[in-house]
C-alpha positions in Angstrom: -9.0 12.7 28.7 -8.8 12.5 32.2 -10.4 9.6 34.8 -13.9 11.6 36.8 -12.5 14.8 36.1 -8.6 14.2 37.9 -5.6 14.3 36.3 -4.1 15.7 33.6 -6.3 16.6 30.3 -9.7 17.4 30.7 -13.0 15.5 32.5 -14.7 14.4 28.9 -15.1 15.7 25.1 -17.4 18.5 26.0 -14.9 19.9 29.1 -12.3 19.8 26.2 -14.1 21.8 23.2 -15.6 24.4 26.3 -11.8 25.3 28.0 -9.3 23.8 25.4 -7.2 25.2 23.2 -8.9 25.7 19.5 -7.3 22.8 17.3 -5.3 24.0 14.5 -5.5 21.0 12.3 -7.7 18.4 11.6 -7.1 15.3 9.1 -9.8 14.0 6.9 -10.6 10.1 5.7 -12.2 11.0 2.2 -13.1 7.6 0.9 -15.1 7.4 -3.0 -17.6 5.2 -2.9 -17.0 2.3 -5.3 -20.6 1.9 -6.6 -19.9 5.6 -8.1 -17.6 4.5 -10.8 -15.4 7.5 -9.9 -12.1 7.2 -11.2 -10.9 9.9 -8.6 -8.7 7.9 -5.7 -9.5 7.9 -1.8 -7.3 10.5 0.2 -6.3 12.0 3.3 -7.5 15.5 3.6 -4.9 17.7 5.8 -6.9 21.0 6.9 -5.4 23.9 8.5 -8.2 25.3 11.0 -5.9 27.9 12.3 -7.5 31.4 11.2 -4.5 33.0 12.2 -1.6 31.0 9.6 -0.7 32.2 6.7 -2.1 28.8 5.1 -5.6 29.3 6.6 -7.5 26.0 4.7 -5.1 24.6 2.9 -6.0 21.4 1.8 -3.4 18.8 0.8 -5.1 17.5 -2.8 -4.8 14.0 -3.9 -3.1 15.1 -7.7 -0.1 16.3 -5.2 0.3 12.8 -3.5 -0.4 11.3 -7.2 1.8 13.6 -9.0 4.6 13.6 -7.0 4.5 10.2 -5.0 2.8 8.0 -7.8 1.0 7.2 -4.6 -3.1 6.7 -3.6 -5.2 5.8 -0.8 -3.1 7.6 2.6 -3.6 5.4 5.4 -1.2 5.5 9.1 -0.1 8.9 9.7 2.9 9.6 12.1 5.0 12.6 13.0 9.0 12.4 12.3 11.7 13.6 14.5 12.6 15.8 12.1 9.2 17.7 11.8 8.0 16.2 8.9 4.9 14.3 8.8 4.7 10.5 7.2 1.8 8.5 5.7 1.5 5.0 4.5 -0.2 4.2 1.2 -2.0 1.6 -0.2 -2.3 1.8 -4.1 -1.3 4.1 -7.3 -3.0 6.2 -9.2 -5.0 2.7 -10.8 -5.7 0.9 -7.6 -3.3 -1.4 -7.5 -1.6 -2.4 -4.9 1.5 -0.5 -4.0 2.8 0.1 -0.6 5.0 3.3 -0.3 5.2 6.1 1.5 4.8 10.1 1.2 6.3 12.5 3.5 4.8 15.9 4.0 6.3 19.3 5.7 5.6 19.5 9.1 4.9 23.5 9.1 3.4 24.0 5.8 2.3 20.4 4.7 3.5 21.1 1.6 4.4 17.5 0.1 7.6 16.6 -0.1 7.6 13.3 -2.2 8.4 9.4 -1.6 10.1 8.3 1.7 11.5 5.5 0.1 14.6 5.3 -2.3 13.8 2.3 -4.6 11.4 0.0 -4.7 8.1 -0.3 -3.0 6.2 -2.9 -0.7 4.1 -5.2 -2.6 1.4 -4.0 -0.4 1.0 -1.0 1.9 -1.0 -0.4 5.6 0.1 0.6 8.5 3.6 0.9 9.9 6.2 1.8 13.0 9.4 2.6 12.9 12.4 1.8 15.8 15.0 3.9 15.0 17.2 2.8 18.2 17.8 -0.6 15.6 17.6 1.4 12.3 14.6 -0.3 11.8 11.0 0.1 10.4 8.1 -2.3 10.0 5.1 -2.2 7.7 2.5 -4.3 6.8 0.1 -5.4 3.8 -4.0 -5.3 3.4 -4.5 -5.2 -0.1 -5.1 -3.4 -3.7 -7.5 -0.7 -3.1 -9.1 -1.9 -6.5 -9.6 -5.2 -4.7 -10.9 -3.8 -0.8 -13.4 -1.3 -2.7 -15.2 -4.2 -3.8 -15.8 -5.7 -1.1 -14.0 -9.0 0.6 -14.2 -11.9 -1.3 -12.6 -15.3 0.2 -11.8 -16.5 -3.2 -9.5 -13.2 -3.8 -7.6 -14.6 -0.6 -6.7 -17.9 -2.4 -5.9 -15.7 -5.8 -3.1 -13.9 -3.3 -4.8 -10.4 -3.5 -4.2 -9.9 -0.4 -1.7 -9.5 2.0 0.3 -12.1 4.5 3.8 -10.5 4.8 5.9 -7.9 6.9 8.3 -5.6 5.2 11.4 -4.5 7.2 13.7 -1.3 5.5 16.2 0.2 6.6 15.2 3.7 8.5 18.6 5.6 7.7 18.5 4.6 4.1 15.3 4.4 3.3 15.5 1.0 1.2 13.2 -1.9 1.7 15.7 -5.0 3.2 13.6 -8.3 3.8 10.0 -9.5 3.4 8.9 -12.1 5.6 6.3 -14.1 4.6 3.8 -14.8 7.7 2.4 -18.2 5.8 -1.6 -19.3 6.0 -1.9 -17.9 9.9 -0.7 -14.8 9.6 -3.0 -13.3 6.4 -4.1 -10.2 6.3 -1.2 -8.3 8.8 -3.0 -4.8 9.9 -1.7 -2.9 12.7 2.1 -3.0 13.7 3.9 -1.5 16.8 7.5 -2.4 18.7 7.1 -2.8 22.4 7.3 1.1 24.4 10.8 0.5 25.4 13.1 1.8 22.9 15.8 -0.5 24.0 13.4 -3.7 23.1 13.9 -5.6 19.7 10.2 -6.9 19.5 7.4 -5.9 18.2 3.7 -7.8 17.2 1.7 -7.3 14.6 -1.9 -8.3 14.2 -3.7 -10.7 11.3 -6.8 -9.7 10.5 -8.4 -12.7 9.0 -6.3 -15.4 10.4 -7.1 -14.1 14.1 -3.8 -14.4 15.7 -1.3 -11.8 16.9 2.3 -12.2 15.6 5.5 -11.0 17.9 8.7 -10.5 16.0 12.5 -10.1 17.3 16.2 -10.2 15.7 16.1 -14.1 16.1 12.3 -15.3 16.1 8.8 -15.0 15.1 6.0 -16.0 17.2 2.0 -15.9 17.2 -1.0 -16.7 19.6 -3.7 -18.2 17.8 -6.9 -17.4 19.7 -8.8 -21.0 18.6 -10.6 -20.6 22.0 -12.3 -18.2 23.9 -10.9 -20.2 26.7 -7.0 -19.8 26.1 -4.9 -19.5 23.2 -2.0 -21.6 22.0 1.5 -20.0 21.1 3.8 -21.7 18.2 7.4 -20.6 17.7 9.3 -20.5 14.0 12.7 -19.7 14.0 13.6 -17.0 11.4 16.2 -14.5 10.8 14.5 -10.8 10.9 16.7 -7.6 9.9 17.3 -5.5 12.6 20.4 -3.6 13.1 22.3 -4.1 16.2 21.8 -0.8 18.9 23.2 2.6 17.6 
């Protein structure tokens, strides 16, 4: 959107929907409510709104992410350099926690299958990927069996949720390191590597321990924000897989 009507985009939502461009798709949160008892999983709904394709609203069904992934509960979405359109997930077909990934065509959304080649993160969120260091990041919330219910401290303590970061290899697809964040970094949500391509850190934040974790080759670091005041920064020293520069 542009700033009081100058620039590039258009002057607010309404400006946009008047002298835009119709959109063409539009992606769906479609989240069962727990207290239904519906064994049916949460998905992503892809729409085509385009009247003028050839797959004129085509829905991408759960059973295809199920039957071909072994995957539930979509989550981050982000397009590929290749074309081809990637989603994070949470859980399997019983809610529990399993965090892989599904890859869909980029022209027909047809699903494709698994990103991954071997074995899944113990849990599944959001992720970015850095492919100047062969590198991809994702992090952990929890079993959707567990969220659906509703947060419960004690299911903290029982390790049902997450406090790692899972680093795979981009080219290969294969999941190389888990790092353990500890008791201030639980509940990792969103994940990004600095803008510059050419940068080796990234930060992820921790949604329950309230601090923001950066990450590089050689060290892990996180500012604790104890105080509206300021905020303290602690340094660990640990080794994190990333490939040297291609």
């Amino acid at each position: 959107m542009a700033c009081c009507g100058k620039g590039p985009g258009y002057a607010s939502p309404m400006d946009a929907m008047k002298n835009g461009p119709r959109e063409e798709i539009v992606y769906i949160p479609c989240i069962i409510p727990p207290q239904t008892e519906n064994p049916r999983p949460d998905y992503l709904a892809t729409v085509n709104v385009d009247p003028k394709s050839e797959n004129y609203s085509k829905v991408v069904e759960p059973s295809e992410m199920r039957d071909k992934a072994g995957l539930t509960v979509p989550h981050s979405t982000h397009c590929l350099a290749s074309g081809e359109i990637m989603i994070s997930c949470m859980g399997d077909s019983d809610g529990n926690n399993k965090g892989g990934f599904v890859v869909l065509d980029g022209e027909t959304f047809e699903m494709k299958g698994k990103w991954e080649r071997g074995e899944e993160a113990e849990f599944g969120y959001d992720y970015w990927y850095q492919p100047y260091f062969n590198i991809m990041v994702s992090t952990g919330w929890a079993a959707p069996k567990t969220f659906k219910q509703g947060f419960n401290p004690a299911d903290v303590e029982k390790g049902l949720y997450g406090n790692s970061l899972y680093f795979w290899d981009w080219k290969n697809r294969q999941l190389k390191q888990t790092l353990p964040l500890g008791s201030d970094g639980l509940i990792p949500l969103e994940i990004r590597f600095m803008h510059d391509p050419e940068k080796a850190i990234g930060f992820v934040g921790c949604a329950l321990s309230s601090t923001i974790k950066m990450f590089s080759q050689k060290e892990v670091s996180y500012h604790s924000f104890v105080q509206s005041s300021g905020s303290k920064v602690i340094k660990q020293s640990m080794e994190v897989f990333l490939s040297e520069k291609i």
